[in-house]
C-alpha positions as CSV (number, residue, x, y, z in Angstrom):
1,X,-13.9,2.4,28.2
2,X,-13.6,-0.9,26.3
3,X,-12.0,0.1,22.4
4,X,-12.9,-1.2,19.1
5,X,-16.2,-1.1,19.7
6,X,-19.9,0.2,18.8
7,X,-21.6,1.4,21.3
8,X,-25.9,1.1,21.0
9,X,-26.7,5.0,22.4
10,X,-26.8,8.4,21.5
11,X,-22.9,9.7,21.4
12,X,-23.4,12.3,24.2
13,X,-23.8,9.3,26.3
14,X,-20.9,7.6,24.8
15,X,-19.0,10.5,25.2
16,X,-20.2,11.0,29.5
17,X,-18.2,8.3,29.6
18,X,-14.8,9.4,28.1
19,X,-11.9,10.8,30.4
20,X,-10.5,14.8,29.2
21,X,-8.1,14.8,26.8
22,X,-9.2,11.0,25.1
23,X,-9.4,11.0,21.6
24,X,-6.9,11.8,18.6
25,X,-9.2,12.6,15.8
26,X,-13.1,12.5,14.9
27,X,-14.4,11.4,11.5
28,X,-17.7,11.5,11.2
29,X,-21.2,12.3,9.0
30,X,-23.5,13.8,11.6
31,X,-27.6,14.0,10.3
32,X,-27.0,18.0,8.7
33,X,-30.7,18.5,7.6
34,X,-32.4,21.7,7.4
35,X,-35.2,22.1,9.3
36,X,-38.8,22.7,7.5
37,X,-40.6,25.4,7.1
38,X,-42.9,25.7,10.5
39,X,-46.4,25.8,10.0
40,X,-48.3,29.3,10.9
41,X,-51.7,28.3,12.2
42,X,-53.1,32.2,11.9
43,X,-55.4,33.4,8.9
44,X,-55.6,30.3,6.9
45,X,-53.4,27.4,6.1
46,X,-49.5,28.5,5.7
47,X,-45.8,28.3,6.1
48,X,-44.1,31.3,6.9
49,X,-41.4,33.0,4.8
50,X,-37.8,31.3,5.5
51,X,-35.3,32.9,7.7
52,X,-32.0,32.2,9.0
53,X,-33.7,31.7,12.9
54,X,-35.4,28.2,10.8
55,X,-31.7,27.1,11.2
56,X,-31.3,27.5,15.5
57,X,-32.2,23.8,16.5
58,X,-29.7,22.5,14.1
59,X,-26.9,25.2,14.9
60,X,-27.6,24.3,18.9
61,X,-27.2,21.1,18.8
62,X,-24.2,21.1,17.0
63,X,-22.9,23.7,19.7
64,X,-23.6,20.6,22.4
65,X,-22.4,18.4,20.6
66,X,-18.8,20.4,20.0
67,X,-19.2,21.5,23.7
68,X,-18.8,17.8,24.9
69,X,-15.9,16.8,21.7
70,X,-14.5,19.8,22.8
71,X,-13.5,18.1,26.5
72,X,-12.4,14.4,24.8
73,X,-10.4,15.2,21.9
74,X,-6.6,15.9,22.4
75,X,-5.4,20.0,21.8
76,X,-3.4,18.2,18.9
77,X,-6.3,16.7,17.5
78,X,-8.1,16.7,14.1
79,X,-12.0,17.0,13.1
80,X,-13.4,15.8,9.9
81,X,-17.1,16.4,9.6
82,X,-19.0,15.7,6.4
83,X,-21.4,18.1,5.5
84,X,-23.3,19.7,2.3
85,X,-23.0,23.6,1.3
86,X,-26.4,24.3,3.2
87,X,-25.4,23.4,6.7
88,X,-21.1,24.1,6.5
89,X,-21.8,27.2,7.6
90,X,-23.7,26.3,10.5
91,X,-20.7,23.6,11.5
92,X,-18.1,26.4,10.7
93,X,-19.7,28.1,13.8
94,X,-20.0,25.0,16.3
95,X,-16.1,24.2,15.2
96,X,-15.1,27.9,14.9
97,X,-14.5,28.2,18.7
98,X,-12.7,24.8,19.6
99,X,-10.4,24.9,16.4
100,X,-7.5,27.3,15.4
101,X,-9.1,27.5,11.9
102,X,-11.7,25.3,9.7
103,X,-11.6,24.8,6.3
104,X,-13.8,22.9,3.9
105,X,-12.4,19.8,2.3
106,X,-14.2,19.1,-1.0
107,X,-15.0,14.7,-1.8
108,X,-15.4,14.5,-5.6
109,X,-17.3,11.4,-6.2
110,X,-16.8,11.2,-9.9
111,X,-19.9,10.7,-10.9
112,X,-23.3,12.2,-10.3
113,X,-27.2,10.9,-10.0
114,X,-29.7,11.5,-12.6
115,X,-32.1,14.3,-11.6
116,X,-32.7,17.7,-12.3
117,X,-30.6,21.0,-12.8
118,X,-27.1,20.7,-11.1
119,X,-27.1,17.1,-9.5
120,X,-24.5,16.9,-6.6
121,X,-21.5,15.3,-7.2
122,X,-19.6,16.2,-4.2
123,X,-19.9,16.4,-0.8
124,X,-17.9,18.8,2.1
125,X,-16.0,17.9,4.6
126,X,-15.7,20.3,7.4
127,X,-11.8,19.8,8.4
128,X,-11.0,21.8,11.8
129,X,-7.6,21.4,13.6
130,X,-7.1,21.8,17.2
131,X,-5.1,24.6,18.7
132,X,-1.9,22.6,19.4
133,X,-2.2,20.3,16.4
134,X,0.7,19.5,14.5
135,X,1.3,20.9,10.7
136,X,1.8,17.6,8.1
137,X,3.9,18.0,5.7
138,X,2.2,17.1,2.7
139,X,1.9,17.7,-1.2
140,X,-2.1,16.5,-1.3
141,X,-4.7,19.1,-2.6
142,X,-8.0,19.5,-0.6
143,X,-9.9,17.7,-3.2
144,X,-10.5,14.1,-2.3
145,X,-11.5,11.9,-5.4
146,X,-13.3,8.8,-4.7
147,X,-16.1,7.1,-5.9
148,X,-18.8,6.8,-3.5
149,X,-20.3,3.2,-2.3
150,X,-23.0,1.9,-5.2
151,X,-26.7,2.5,-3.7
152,X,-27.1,-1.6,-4.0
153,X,-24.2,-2.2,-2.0
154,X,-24.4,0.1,1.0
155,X,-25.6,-1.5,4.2
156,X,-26.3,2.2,5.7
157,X,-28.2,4.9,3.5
158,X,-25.1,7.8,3.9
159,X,-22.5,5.2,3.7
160,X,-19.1,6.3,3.0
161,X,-16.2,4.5,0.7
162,X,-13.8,2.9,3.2
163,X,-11.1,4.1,0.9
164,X,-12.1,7.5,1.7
165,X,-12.1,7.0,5.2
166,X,-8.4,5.4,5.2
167,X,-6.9,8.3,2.9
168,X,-8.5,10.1,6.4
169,X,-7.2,8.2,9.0
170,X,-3.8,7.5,7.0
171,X,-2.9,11.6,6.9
172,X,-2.2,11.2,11.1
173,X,0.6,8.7,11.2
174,X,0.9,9.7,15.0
175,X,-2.5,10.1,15.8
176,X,-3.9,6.3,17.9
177,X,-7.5,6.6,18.7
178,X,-10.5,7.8,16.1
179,X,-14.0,8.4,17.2
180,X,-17.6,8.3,14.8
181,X,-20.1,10.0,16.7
182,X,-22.7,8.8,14.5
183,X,-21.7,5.4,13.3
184,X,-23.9,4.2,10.6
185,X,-22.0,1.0,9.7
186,X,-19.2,1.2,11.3
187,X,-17.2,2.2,8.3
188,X,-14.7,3.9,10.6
189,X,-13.9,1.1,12.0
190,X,-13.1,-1.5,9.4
191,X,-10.8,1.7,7.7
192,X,-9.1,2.3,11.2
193,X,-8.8,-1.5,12.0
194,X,-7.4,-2.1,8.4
195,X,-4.6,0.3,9.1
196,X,-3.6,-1.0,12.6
197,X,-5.8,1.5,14.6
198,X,-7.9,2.1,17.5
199,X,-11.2,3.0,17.3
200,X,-14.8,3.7,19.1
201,X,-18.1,4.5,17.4
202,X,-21.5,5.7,18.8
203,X,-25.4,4.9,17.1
204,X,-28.2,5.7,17.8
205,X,-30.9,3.3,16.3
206,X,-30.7,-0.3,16.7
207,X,-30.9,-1.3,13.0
208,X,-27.5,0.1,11.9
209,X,-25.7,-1.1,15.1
210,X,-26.7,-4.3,14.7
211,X,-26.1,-4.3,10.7
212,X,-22.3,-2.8,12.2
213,X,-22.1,-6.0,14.1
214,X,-23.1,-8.5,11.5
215,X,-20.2,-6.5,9.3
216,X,-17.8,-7.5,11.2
217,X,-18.6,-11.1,12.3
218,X,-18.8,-11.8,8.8
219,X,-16.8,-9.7,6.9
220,X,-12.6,-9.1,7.1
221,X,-12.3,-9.3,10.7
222,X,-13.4,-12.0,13.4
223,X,-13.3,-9.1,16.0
224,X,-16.9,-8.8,17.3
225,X,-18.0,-5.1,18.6
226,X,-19.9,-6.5,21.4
């Protein structure tokens, strides 16, 4: 499997492709929506009363997509997986069985949006380590403060800091290979490439993966992710 790449496809199929035991560490910002309230089609025009079952197609898919991470990453490997406080506990339980613990990792980004009542100014990051993964010795709290990238400047709509993503990558001095499941931009990338590592992202829709591509062509790096 070629390296420093983007790959055009869903990440399961990325991930077919992967031998046992392949990747050092995932960073990534799966899509972590809630699902709707489903229509009731009985006795008028309604939505039925919200329950926890609303929240099965998100937690099983998350259980596949752990199941296959699960086979390529390392026993001494690291997962960070950004999230929001609806949908942690739902990742909790897809990482709960191929981790030794999880725990949430909290990104301040300094500022907040105009809106309404309490306007996020954070987001979670689910951090599991595998069952053989090494302890780092280290004097860093779990809150990560970082301003996040400015709405005019982002070239993906969830885009993350690269900063972030280095402080990330930089914690596993040992660690070679880091994967993105859900690419976006390929900010993975340019933050593991900027620090002398190697890397692989998966996505989906042909938009982003070619925005990815003109990124790099034309940005820091000459490397092109075909």
């Amino acid at each position: 499997m070629d390296l420093n790449k983007i790959y055009n496809e869903d990440c399961l199929e990325t991930m077919k492709r992967m031998p046992d035991n392949f990747l050092d560490c995932v960073i990534t910002d799966p899509p972590y929506f809630l699902p709707v309230n489903s229509y009731v089609g009985t006795r008028g025009n309604s939505y039925h009363r919200r329950t926890l079952a609303d929240t099965s197609i998100l937690k099983g898919y998350f259980e596949r997509i752990f199941m296959e991470l699960d086979r390529v990453t390392k026993q001494t490997g690291t997962f960070y997986v950004f999230c929001d406080g609806q949908s942690y506990p739902i990742l909790y339980q897809a990482m709960f069985p191929v981790c030794k613990y999880v725990r949430p990792l909290i990104w301040d980004k300094k500022v907040s949006y105009n809106g309404y009542t309490w306007r996020h100014q954070h987001e979670i990051i689910a951090w599991g380590e595998r069952f053989e993964s090494e302890r780092v010795p280290t004097g860093d709290g779990d809150i990560l403060r970082c301003k996040g990238v400015m709405q005019k400047d982002r070239l993906h709509p969830a885009q993350k800091p690269v900063e972030l993503i280095e402080t990330l990558i930089a914690k596993h001095k040992e660690y070679e290979l880091f994967y993105d499941p859900y690419g976006g931009s390929a900010t993975l990338g340019q933050a593991a490439m900027n620090i002398g590592k190697k890397w692989i992202c998966s996505e989906l829709e042909k938009q982003f993966y070619e925005t990815a591509q003109n990124r790099f062509v034309n940005g820091t790096t000459e490397t092109k992710l075909f």
